[in-house]
N, CA, C and O atoms as a GROMACS GRO file, in nm:
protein
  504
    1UNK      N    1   0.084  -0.118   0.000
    1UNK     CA    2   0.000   0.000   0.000
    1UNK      C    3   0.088   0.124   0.000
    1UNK      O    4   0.195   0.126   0.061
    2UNK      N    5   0.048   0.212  -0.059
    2UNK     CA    6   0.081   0.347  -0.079
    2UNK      C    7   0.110   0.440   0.115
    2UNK      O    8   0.021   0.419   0.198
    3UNK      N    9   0.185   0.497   0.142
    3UNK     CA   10   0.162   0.562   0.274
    3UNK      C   11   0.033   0.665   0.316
    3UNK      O   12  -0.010   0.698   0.426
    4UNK      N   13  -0.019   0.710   0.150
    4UNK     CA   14  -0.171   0.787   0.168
    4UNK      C   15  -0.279   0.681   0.274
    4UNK      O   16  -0.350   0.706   0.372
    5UNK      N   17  -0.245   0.550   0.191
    5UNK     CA   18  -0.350   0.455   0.263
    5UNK      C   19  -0.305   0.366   0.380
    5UNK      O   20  -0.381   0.286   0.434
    6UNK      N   21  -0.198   0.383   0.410
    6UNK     CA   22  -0.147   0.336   0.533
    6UNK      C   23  -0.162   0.451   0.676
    6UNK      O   24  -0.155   0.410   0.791
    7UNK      N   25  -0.181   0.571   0.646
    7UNK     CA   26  -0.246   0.654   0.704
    7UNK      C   27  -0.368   0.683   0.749
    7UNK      O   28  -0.396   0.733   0.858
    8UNK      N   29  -0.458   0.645   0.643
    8UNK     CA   30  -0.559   0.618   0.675
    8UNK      C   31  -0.618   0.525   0.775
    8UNK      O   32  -0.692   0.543   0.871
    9UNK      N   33  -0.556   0.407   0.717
    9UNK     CA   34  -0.599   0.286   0.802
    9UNK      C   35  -0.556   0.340   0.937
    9UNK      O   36  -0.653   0.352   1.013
   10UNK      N   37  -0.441   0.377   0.991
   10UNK     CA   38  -0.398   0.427   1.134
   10UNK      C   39  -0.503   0.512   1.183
   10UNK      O   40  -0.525   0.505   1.304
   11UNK      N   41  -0.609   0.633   1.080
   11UNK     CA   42  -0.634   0.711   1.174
   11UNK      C   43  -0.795   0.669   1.199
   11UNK      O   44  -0.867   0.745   1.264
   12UNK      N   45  -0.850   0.537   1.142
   12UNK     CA   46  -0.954   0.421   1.204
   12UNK      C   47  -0.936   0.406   1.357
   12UNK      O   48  -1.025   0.371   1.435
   13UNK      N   49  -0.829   0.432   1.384
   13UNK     CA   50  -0.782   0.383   1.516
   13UNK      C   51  -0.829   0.231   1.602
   13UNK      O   52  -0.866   0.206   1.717
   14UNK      N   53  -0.804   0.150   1.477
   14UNK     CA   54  -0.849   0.008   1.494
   14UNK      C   55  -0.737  -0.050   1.488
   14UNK      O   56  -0.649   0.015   1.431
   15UNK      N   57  -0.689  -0.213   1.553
   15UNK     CA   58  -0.590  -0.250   1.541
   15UNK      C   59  -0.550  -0.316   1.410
   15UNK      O   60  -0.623  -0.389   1.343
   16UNK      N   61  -0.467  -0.294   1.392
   16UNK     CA   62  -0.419  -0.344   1.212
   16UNK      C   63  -0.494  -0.444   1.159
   16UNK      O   64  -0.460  -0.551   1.211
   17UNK      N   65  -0.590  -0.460   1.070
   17UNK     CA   66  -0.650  -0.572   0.972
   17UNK      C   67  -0.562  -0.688   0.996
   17UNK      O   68  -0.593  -0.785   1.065
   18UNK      N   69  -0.460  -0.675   0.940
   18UNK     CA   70  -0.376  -0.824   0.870
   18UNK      C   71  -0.282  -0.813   0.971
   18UNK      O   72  -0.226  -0.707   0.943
   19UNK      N   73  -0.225  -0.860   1.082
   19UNK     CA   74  -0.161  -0.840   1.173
   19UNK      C   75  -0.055  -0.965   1.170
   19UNK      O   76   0.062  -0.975   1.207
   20UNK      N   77  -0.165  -1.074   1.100
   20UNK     CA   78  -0.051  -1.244   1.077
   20UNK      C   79   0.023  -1.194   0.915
   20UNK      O   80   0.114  -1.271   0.885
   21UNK      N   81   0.002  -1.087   0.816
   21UNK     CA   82   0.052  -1.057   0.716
   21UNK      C   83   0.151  -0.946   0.705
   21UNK      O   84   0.132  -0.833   0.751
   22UNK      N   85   0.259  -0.986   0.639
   22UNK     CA   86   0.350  -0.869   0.637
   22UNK      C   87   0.325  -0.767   0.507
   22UNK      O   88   0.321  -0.802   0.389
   23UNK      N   89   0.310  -0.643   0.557
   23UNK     CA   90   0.237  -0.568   0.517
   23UNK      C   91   0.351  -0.453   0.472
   23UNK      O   92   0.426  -0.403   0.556
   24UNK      N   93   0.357  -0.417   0.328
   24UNK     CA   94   0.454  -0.312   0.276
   24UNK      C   95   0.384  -0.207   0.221
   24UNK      O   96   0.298  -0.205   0.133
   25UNK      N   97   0.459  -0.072   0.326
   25UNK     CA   98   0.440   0.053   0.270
   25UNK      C   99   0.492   0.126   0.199
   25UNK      O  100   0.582   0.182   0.261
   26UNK      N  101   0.481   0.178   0.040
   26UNK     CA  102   0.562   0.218   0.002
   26UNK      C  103   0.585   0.343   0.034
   26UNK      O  104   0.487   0.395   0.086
   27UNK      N  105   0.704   0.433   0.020
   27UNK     CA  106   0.767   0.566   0.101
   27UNK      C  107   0.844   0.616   0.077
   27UNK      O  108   0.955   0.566   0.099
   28UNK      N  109   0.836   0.722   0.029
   28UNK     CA  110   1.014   0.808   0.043
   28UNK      C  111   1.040   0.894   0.153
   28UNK      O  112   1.144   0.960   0.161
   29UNK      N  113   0.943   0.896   0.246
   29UNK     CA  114   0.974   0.956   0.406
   29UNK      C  115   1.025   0.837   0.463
   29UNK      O  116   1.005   0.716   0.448
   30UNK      N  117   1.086   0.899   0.523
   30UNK     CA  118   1.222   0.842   0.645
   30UNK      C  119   1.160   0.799   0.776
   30UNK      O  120   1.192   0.699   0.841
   31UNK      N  121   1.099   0.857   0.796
   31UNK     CA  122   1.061   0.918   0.944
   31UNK      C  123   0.934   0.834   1.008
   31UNK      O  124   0.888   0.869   1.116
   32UNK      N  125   0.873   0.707   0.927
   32UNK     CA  126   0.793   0.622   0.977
   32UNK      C  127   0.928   0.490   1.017
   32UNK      O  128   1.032   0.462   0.958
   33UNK      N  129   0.853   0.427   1.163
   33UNK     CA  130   0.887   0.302   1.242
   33UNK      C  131   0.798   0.187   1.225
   33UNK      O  132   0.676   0.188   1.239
   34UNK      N  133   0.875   0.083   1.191
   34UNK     CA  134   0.743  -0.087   1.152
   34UNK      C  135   0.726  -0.122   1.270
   34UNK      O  136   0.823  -0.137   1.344
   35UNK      N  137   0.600  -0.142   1.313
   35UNK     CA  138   0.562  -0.198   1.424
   35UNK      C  139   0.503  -0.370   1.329
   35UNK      O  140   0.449  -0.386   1.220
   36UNK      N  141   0.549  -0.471   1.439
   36UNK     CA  142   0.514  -0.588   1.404
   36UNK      C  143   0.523  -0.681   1.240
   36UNK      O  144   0.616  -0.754   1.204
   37UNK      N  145   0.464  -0.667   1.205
   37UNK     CA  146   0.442  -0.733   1.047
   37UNK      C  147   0.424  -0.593   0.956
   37UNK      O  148   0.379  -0.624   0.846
   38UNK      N  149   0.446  -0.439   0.972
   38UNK     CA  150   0.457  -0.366   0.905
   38UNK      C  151   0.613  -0.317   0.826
   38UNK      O  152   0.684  -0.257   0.906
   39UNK      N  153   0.671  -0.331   0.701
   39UNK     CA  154   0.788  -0.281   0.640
   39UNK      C  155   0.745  -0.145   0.568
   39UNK      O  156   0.631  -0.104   0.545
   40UNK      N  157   0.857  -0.092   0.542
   40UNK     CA  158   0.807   0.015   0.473
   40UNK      C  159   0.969   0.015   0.377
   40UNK      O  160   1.084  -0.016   0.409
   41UNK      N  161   0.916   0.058   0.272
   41UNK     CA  162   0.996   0.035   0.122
   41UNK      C  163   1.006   0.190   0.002
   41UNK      O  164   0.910   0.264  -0.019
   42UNK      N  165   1.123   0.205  -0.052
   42UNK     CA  166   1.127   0.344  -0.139
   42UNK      C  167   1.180   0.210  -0.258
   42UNK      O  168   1.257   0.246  -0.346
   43UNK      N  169   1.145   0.089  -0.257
   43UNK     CA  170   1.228   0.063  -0.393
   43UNK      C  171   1.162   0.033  -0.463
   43UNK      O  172   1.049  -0.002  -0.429
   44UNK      N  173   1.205   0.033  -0.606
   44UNK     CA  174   1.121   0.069  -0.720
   44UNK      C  175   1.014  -0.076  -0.706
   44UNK      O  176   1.041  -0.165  -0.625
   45UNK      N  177   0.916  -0.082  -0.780
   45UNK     CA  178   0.815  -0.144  -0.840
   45UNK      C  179   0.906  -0.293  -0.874
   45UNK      O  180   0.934  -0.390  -0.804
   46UNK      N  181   0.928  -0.263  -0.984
   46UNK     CA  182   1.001  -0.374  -1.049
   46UNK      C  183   1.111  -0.498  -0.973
   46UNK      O  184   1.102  -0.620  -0.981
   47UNK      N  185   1.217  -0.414  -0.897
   47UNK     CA  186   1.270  -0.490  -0.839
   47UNK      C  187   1.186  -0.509  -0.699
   47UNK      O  188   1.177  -0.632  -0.699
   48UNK      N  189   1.127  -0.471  -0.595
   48UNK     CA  190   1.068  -0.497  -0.497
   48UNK      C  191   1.007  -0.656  -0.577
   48UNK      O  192   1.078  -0.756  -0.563
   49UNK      N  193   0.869  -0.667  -0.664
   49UNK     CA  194   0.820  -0.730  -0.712
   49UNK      C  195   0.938  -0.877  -0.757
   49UNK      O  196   0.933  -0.996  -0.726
   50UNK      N  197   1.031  -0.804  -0.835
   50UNK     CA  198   1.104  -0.959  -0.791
   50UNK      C  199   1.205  -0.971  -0.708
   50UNK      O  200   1.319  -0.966  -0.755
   51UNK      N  201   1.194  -0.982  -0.620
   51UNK     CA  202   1.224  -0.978  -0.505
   51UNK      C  203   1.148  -1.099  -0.413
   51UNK      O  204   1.188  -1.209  -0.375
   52UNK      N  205   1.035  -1.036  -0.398
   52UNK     CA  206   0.856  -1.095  -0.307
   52UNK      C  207   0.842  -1.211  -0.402
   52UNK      O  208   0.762  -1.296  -0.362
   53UNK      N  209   0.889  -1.231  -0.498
   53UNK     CA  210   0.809  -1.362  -0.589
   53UNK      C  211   0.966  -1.458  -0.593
   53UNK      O  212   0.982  -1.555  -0.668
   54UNK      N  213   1.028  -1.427  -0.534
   54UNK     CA  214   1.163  -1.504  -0.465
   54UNK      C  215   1.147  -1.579  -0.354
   54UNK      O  216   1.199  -1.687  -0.327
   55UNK      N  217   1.052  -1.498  -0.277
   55UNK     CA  218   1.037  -1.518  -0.182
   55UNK      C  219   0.919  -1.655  -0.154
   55UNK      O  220   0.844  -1.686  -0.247
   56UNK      N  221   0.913  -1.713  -0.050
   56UNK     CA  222   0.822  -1.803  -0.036
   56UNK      C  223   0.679  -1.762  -0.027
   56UNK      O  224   0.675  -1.641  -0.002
   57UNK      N  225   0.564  -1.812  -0.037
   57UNK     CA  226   0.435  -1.777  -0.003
   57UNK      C  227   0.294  -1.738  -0.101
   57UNK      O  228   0.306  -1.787  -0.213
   58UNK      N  229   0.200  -1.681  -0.086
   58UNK     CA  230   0.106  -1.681  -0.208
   58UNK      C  231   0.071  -1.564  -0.265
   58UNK      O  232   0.152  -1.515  -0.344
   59UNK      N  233  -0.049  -1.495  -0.238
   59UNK     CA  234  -0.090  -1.427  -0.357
   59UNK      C  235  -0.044  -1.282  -0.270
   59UNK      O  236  -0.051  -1.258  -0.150
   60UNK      N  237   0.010  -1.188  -0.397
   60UNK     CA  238   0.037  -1.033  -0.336
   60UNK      C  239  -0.094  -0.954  -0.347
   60UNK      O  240  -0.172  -0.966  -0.441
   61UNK      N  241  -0.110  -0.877  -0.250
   61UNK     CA  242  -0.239  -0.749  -0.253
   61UNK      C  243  -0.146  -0.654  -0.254
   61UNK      O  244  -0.039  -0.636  -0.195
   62UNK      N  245  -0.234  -0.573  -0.367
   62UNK     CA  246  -0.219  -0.440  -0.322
   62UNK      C  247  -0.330  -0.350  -0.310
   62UNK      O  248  -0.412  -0.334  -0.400
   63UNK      N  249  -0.334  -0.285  -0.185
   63UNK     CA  250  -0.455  -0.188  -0.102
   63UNK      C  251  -0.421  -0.073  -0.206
   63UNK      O  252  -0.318  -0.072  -0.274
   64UNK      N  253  -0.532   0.035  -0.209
   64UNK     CA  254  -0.546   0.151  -0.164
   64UNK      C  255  -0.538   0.213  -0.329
   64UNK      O  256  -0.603   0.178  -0.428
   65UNK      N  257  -0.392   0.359  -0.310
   65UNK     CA  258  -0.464   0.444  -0.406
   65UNK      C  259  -0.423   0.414  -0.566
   65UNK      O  260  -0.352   0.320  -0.602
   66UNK      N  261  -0.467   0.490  -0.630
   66UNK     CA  262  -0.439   0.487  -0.808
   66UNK      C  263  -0.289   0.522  -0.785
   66UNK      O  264  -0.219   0.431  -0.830
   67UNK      N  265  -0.242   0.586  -0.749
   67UNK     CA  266  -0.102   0.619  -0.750
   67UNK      C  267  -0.016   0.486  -0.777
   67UNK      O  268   0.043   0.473  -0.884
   68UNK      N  269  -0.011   0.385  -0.674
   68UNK     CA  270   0.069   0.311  -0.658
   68UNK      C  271  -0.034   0.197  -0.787
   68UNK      O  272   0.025   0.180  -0.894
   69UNK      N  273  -0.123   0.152  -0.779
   69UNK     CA  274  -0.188   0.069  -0.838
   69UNK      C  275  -0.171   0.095  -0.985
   69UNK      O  276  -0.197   0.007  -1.066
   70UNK      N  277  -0.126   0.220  -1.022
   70UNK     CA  278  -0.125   0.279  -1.174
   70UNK      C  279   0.012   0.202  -1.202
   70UNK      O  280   0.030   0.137  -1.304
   71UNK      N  281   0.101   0.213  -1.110
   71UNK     CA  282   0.272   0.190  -1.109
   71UNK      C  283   0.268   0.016  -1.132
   71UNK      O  284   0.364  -0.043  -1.181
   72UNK      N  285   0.144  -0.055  -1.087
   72UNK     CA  286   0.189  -0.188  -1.152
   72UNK      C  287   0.106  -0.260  -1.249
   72UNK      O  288   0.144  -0.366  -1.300
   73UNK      N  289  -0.007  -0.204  -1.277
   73UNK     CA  290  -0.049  -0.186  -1.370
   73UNK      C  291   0.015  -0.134  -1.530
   73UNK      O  292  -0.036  -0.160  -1.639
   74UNK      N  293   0.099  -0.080  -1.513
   74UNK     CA  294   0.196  -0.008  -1.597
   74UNK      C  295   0.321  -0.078  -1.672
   74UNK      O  296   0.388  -0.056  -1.774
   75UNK      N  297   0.317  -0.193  -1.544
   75UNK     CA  298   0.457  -0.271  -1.577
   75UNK      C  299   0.381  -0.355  -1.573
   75UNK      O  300   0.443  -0.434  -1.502
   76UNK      N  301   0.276  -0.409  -1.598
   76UNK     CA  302   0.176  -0.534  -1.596
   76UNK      C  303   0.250  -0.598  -1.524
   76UNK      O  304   0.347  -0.663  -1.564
   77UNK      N  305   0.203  -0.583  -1.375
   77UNK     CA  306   0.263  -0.650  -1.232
   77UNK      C  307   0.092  -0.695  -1.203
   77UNK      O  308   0.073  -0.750  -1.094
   78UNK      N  309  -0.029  -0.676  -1.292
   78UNK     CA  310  -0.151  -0.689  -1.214
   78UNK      C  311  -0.171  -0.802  -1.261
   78UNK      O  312  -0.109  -0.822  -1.365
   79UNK      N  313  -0.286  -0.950  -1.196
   79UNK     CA  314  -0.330  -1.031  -1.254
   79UNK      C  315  -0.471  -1.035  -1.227
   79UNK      O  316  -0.543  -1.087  -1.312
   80UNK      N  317  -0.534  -0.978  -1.097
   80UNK     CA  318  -0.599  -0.996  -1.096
   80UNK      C  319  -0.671  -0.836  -1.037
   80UNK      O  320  -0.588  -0.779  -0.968
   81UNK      N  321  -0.746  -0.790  -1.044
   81UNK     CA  322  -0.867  -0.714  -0.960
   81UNK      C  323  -0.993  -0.702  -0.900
   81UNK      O  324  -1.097  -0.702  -0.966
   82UNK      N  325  -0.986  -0.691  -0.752
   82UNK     CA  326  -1.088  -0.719  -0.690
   82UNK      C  327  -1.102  -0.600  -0.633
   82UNK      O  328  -1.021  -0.547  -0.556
   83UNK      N  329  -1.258  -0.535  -0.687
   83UNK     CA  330  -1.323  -0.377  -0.597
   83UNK      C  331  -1.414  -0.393  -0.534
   83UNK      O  332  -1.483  -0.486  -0.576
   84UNK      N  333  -1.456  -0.342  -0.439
   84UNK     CA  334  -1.562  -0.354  -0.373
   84UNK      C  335  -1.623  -0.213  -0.317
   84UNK      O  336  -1.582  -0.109  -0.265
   85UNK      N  337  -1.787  -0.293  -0.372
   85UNK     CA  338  -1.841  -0.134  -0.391
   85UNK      C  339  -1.960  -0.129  -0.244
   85UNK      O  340  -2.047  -0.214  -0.225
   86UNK      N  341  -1.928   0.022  -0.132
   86UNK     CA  342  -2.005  -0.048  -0.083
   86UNK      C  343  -2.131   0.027  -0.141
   86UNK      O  344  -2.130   0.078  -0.253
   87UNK      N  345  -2.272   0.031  -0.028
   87UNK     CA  346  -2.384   0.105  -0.067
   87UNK      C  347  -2.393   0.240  -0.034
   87UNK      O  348  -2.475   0.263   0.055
   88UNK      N  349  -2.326   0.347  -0.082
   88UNK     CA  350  -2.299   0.492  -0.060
   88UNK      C  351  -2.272   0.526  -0.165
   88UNK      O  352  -2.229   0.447  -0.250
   89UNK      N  353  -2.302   0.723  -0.198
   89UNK     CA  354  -2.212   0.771  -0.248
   89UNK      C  355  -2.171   0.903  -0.213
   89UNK      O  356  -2.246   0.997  -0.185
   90UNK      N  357  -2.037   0.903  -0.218
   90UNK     CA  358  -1.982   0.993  -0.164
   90UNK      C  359  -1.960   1.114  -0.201
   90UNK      O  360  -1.880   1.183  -0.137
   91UNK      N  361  -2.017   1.157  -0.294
   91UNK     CA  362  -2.010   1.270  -0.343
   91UNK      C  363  -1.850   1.338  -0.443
   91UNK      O  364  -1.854   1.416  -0.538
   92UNK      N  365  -1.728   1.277  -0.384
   92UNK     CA  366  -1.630   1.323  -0.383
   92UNK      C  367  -1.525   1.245  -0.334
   92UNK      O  368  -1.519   1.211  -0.215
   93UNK      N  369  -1.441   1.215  -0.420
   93UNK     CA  370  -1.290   1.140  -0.361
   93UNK      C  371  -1.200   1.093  -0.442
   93UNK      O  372  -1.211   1.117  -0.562
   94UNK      N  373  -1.108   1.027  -0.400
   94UNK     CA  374  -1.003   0.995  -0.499
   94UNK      C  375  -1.013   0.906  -0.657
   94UNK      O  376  -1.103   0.822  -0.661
   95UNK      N  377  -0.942   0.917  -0.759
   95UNK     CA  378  -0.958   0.805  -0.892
   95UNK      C  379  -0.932   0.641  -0.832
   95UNK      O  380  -0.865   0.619  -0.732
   96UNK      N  381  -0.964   0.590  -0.871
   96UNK     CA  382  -0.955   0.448  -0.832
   96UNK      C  383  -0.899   0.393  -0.918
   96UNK      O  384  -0.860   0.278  -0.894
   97UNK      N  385  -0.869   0.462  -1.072
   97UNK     CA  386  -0.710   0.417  -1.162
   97UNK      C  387  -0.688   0.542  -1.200
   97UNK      O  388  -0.757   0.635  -1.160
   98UNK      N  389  -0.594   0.553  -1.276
   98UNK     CA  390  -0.486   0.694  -1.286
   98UNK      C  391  -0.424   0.645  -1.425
   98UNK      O  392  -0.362   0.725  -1.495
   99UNK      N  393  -0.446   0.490  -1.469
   99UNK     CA  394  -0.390   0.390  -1.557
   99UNK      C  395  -0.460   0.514  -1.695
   99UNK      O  396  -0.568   0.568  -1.716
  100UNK      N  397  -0.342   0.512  -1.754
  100UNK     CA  398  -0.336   0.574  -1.939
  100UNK      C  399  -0.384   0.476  -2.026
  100UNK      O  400  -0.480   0.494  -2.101
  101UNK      N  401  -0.316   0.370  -2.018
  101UNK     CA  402  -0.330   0.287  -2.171
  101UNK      C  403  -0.439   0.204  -2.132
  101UNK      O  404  -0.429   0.184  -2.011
  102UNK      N  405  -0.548   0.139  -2.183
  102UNK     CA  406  -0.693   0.047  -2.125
  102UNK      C  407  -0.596  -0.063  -2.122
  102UNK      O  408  -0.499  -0.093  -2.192
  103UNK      N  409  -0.650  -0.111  -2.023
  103UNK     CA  410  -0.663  -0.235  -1.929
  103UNK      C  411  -0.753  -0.328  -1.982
  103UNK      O  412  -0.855  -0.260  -1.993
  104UNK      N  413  -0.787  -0.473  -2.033
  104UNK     CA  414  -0.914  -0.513  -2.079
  104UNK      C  415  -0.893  -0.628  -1.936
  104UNK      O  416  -0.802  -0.674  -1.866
  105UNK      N  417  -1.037  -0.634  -1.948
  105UNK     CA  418  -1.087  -0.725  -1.784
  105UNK      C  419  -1.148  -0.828  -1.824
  105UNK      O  420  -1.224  -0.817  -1.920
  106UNK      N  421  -1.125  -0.985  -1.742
  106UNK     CA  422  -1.222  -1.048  -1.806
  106UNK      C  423  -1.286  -1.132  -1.606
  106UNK      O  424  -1.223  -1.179  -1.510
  107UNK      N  425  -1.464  -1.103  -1.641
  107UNK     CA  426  -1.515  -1.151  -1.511
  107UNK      C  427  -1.489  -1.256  -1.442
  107UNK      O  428  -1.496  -1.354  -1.515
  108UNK      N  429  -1.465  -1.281  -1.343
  108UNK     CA  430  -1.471  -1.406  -1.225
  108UNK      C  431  -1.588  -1.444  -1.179
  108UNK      O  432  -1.653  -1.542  -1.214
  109UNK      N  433  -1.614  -1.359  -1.094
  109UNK     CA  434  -1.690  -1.385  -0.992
  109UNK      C  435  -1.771  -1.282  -0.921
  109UNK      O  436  -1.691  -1.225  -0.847
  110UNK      N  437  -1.907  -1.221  -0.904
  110UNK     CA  438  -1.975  -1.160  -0.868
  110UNK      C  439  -2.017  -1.190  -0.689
  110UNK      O  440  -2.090  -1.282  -0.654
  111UNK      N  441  -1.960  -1.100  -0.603
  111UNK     CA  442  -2.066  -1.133  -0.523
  111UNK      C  443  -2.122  -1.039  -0.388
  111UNK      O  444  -2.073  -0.952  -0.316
  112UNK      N  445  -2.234  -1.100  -0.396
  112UNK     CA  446  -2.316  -0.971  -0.270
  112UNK      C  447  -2.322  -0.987  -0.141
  112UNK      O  448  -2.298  -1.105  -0.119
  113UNK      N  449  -2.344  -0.924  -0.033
  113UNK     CA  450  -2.314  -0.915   0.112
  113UNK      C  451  -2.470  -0.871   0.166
  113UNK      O  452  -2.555  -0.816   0.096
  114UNK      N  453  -2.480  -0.906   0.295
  114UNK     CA  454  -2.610  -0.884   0.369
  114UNK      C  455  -2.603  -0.765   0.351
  114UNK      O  456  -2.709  -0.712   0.318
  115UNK      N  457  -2.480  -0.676   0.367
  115UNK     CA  458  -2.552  -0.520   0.406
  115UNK      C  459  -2.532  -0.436   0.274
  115UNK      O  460  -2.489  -0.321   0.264
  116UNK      N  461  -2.578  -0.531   0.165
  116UNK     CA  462  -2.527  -0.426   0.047
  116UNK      C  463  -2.398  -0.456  -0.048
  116UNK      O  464  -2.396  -0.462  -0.170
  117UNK      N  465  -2.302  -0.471   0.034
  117UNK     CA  466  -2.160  -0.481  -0.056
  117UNK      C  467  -2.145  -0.549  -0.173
  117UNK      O  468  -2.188  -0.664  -0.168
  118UNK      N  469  -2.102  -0.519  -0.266
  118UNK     CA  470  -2.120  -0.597  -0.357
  118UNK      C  471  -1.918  -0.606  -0.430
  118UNK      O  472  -1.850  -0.507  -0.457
  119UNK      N  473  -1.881  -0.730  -0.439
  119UNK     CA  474  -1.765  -0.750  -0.492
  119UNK      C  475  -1.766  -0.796  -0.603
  119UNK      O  476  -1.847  -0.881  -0.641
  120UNK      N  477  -1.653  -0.737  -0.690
  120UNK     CA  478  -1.663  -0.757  -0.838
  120UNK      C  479  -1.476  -0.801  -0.881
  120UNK      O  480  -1.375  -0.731  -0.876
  121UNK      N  481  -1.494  -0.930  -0.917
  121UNK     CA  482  -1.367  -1.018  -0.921
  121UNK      C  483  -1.281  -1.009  -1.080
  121UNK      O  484  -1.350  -1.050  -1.173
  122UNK      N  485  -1.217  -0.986  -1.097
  122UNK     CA  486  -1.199  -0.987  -1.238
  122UNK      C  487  -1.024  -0.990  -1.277
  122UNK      O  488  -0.944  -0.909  -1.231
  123UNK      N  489  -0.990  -1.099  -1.369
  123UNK     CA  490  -0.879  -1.103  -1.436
  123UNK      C  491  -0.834  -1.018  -1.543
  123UNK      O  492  -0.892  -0.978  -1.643
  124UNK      N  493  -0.729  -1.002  -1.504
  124UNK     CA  494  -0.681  -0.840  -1.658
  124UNK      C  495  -0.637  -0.967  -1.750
  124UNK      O  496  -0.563  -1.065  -1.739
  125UNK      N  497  -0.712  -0.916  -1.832
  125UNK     CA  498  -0.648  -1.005  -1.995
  125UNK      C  499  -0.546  -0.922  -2.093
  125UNK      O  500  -0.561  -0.809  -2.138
  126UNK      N  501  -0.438  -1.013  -2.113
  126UNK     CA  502  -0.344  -0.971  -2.222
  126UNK      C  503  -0.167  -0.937  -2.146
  126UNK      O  504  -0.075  -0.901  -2.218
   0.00000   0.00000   0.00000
């Protein structure tokens, strides 16, 4: 995740979501400390990425904004996308891609939640 959205999540003032997952922020400030399963990272896209797929274990997420999500999208680092929409609208807020060149999507899996939510699963083709 981007540090926009690692901020966020902190100011929930809930205890970290993924707490058994090690969780990377990307950053060019200095001045944040990892508590527990949190790293924080300034290295590029490309090599970070192989790097983590060196590494043991399964599927990578990435949270949060168009900024960072544009950056692997870009280097087709994406395989898959999963959004979730809840039942609001907000009038106002951030792009949810920032991506230039189209992306083509192909569906998974649809699915809905008691209170509304609805998730929309989908593989980038090509």
């Amino acid at each position: 995740m981007g540090a926009a959205t690692y901020e966020k999540v902190l100011s929930f003032g809930i205890d970290w979501p993924c707490p058994e997952q090690i969780s990377y922020v990307f950053t060019h400030k200095k001045d944040y400390a990892g508590e527990g399963n949190i790293r924080f990272t300034d290295e590029s896209i490309t090599s970070f990425m192989e790097k983590l797929r060196n590494e043991a274990g399964g599927n990578i997420w990435i949270m949060g904004g168009s900024k960072l999500i544009n950056q692997f999208l870009t280097k087709g680092l994406v395989d898959e996308i999963i959004i979730g929409i809840l039942p609001m609208i907000l009038g106002e807020g951030i792009t949810l891609f920032t991506q230039q060149d189209e992306v083509k999507l192909e569906l998974i899996k649809v699915s809905s939640y008691e209170k509304g939510m609805v998730q929309v699963h989908y593989n980038t083709v090509g």
